[in-house]
DOKE-297877 format. One record per residue (C-alpha): residue number from 1; residue in one letter; x, y, z. Coordinates in nm, 3 decimals, padded with zeros to 5 digits. Layout:
! residues N
[NUM; "a"; [X; Y; Z]];
...
! end
This chain:
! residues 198
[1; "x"; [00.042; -03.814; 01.663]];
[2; "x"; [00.291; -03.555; 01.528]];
[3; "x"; [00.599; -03.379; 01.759]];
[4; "x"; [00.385; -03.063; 01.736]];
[5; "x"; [-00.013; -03.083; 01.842]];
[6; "x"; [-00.058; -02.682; 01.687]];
[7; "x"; [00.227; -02.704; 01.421]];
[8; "x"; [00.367; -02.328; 01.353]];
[9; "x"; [00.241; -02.151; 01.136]];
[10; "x"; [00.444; -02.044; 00.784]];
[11; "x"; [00.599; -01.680; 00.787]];
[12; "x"; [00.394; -01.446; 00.587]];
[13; "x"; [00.554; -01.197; 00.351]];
[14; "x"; [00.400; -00.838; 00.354]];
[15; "x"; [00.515; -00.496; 00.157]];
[16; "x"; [00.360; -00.220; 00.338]];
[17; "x"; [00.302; 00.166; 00.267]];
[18; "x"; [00.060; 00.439; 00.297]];
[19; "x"; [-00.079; 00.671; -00.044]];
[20; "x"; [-00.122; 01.015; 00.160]];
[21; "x"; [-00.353; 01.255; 00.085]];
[22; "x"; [-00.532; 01.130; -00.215]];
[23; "x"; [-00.798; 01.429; -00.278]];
[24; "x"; [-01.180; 01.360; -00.309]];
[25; "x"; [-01.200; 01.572; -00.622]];
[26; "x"; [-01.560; 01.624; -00.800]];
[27; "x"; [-01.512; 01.808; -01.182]];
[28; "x"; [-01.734; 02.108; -01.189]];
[29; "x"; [-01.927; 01.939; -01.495]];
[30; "x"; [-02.024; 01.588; -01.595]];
[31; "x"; [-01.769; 01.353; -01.763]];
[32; "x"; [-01.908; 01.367; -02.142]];
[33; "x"; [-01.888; 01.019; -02.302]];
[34; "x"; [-01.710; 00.908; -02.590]];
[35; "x"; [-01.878; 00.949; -02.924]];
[36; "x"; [-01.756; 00.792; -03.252]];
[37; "x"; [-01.438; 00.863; -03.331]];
[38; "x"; [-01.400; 01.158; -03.038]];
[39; "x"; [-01.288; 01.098; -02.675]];
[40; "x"; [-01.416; 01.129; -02.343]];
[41; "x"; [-01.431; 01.468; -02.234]];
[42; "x"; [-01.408; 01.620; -01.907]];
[43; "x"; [-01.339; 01.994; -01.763]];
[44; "x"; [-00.984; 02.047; -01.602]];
[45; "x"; [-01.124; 02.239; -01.275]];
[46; "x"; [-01.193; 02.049; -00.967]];
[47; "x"; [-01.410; 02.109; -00.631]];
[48; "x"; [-01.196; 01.979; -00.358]];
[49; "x"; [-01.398; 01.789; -00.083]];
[50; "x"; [-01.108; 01.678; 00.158]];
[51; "x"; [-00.839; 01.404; 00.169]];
[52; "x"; [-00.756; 01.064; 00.291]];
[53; "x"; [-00.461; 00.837; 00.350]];
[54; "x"; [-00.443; 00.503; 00.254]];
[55; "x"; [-00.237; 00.225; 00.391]];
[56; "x"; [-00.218; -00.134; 00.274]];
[57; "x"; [-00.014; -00.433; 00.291]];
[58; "x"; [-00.020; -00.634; -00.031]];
[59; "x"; [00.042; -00.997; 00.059]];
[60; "x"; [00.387; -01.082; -00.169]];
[61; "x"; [00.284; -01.465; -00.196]];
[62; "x"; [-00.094; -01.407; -00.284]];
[63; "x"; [-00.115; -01.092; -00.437]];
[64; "x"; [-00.394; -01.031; -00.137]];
[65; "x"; [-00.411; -00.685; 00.012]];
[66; "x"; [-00.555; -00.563; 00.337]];
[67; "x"; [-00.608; -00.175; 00.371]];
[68; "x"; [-00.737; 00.063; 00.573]];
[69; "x"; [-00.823; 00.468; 00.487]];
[70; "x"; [-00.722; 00.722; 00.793]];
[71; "x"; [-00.782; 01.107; 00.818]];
[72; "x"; [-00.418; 01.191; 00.894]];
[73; "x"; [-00.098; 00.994; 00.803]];
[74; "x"; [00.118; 00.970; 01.173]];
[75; "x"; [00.251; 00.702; 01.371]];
[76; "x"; [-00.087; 00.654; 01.550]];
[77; "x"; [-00.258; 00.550; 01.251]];
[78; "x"; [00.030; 00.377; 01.116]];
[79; "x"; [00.003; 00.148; 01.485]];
[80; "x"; [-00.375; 00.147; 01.441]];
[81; "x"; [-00.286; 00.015; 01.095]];
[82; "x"; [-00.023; -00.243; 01.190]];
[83; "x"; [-00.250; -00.416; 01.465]];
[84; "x"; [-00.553; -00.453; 01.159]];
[85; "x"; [-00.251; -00.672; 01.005]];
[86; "x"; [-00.165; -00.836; 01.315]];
[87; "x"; [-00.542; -00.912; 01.336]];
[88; "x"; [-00.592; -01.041; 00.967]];
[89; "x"; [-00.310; -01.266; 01.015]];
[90; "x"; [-00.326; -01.400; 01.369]];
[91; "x"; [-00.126; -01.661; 01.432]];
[92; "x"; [00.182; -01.621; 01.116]];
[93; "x"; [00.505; -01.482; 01.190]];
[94; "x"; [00.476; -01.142; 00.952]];
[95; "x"; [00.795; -00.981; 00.805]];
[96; "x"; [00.689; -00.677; 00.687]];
[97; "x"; [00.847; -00.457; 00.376]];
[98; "x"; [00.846; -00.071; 00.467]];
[99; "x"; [01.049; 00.240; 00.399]];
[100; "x"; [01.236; 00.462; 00.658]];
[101; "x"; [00.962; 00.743; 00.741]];
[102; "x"; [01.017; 00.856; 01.095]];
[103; "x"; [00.608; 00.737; 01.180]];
[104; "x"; [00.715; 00.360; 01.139]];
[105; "x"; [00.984; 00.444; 01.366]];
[106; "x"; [00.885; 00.588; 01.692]];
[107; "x"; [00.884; 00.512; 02.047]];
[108; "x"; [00.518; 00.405; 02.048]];
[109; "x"; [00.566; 00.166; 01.693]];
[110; "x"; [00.892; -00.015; 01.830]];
[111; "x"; [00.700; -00.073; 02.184]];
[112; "x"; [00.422; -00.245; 02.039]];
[113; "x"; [00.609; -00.438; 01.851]];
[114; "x"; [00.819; -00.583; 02.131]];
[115; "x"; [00.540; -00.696; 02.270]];
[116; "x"; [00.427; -00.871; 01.919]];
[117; "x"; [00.761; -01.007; 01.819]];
[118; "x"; [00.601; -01.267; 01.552]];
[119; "x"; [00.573; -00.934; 01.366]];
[120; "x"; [00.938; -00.785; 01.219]];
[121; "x"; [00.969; -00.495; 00.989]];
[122; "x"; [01.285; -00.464; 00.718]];
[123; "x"; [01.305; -00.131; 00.586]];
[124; "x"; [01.397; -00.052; 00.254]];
[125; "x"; [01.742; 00.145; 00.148]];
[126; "x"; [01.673; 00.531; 00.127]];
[127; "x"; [01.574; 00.622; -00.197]];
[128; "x"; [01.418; 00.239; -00.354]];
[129; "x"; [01.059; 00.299; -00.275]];
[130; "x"; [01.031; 00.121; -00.595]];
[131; "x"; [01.128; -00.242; -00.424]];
[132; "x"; [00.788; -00.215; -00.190]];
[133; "x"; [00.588; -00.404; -00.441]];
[134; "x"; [00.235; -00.264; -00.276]];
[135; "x"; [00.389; 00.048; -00.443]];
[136; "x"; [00.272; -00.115; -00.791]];
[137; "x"; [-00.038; -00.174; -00.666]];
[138; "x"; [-00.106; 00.182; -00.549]];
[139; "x"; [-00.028; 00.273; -00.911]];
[140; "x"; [-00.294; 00.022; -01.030]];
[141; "x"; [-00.522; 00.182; -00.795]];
[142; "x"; [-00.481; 00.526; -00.901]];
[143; "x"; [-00.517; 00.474; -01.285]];
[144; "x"; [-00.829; 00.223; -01.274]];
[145; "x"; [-01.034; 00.420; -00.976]];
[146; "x"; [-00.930; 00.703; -00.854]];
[147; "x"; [-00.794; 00.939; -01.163]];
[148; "x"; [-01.083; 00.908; -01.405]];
[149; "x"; [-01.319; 00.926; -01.081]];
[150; "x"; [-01.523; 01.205; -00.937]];
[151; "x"; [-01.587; 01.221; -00.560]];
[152; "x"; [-01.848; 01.456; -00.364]];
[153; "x"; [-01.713; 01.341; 00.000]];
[154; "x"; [-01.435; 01.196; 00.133]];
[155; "x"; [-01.626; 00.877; 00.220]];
[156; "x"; [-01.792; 00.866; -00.139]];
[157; "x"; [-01.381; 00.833; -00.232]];
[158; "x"; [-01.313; 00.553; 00.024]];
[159; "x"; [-01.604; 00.342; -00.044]];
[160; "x"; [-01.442; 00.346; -00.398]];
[161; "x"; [-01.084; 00.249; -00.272]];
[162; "x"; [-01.292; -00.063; -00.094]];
[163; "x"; [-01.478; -00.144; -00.391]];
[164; "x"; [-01.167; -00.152; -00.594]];
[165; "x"; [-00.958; -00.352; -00.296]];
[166; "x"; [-01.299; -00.613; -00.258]];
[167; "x"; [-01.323; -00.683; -00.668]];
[168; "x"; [-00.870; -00.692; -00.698]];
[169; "x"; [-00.881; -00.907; -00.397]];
[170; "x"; [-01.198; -01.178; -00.536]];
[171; "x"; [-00.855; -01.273; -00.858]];
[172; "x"; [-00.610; -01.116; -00.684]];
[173; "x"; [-00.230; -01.284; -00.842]];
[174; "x"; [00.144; -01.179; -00.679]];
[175; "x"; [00.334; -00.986; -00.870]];
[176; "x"; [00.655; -01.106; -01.060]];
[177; "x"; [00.958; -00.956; -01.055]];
[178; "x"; [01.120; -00.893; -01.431]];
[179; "x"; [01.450; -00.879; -01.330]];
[180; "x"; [01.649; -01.087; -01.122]];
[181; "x"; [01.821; -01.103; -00.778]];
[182; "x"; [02.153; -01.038; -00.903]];
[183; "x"; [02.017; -00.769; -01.124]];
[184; "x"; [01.832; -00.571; -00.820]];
[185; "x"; [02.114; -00.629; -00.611]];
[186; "x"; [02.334; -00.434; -00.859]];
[187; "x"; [02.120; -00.163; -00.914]];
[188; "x"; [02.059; -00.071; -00.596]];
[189; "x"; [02.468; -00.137; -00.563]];
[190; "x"; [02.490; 00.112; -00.812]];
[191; "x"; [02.231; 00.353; -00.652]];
[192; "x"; [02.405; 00.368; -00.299]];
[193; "x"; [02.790; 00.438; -00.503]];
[194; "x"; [02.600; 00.728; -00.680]];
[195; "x"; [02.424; 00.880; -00.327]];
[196; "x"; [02.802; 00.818; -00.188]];
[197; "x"; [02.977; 01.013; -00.458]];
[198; "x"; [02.766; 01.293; -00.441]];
! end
């Protein structure tokens, strides 16, 4: 028998964000489908049927991602948020990626989380949203099922962000950094001298 009976767990890795108000648009005619050498053609004028926020937490070693949609973007949901995490990943010490917004940092957020102190969030420098990886993943989301889409409800739009989360999720793959560690270091070296000088 081993020192440990229940061995710890390894630390997950998790970049975290929320993609506010993404609009449940419906185009005020059908999408017309691409004919031989023409595109796909579509009207420019939208009906607007409401919002909703998405927040996620793409999973750096696995390229997994857990998300949840909200009506409103504040701390609240950003807490309701962090405990679906806590709850998907019960028993790992969590480090979690996250920029500065004031939500992640209130009185309510940093309670909870000395009560849960297997869970630690690093926040990112001002201005380098573009090192939260789930940030790439948002972009994926956008351009393969929510641009091109058309919504009649709010929900219709969220059961689409689940659909596309369920199918990226079933051969889901982390994403690789192109550049190195020295390289990011020295750009975002470079970043804070510019934000200094000016």
């Amino acid at each position: 028998m081993g020192l440990y009976r229940n061995p710890p767990e390894s630390a997950i890795v998790l970049s975290v964000d929320e993609k506010t108000q993404i609009q449940a648009l419906d185009r005020t005619q059908p999408l017309l489908p691409m004919k031989s050498h023409q595109v796909e053609r579509h009207t420019h004028d939208y009906v607007r049927h409401g919002t909703t926020s998405l927040f996620a937490a793409l999973d750096l070693a696995t390229g997994t991602v857990t998300g949840g949609c909200y009506e409103k973007h504040r701390a609240e949901e950003f807490l309701d948020f962090l405990k679906l995490v806590a709850r998907t990943y019960p028993r790992h010490p969590l480090h979690v990626i996250i920029d500065n917004a004031s939500t992640h940092k209130t009185a309510e957020v940093q309670a909870w989380l000395a009560r849960h102190r297997r869970i630690q969030l690093h926040f990112t420098p001002t201005g380098s949203s573009w090192l939260n990886q789930v940030e790439t993943w948002f972009s994926i989301l956008s351009r393969r099922a929510i641009r091109r889409g058309a919504f009649t409800s709010v929900r219709a739009l969220t059961e689409a962000i689940q659909r596309f989360r369920d199918h990226w999720n079933d051969d889901c793959k982390p994403f690789v950094w192109v550049k190195t560690a020295d390289q990011i270091l020295a750009t975002l070296h470079r970043q804070r001298s510019h934000v200094t000088v000016h």
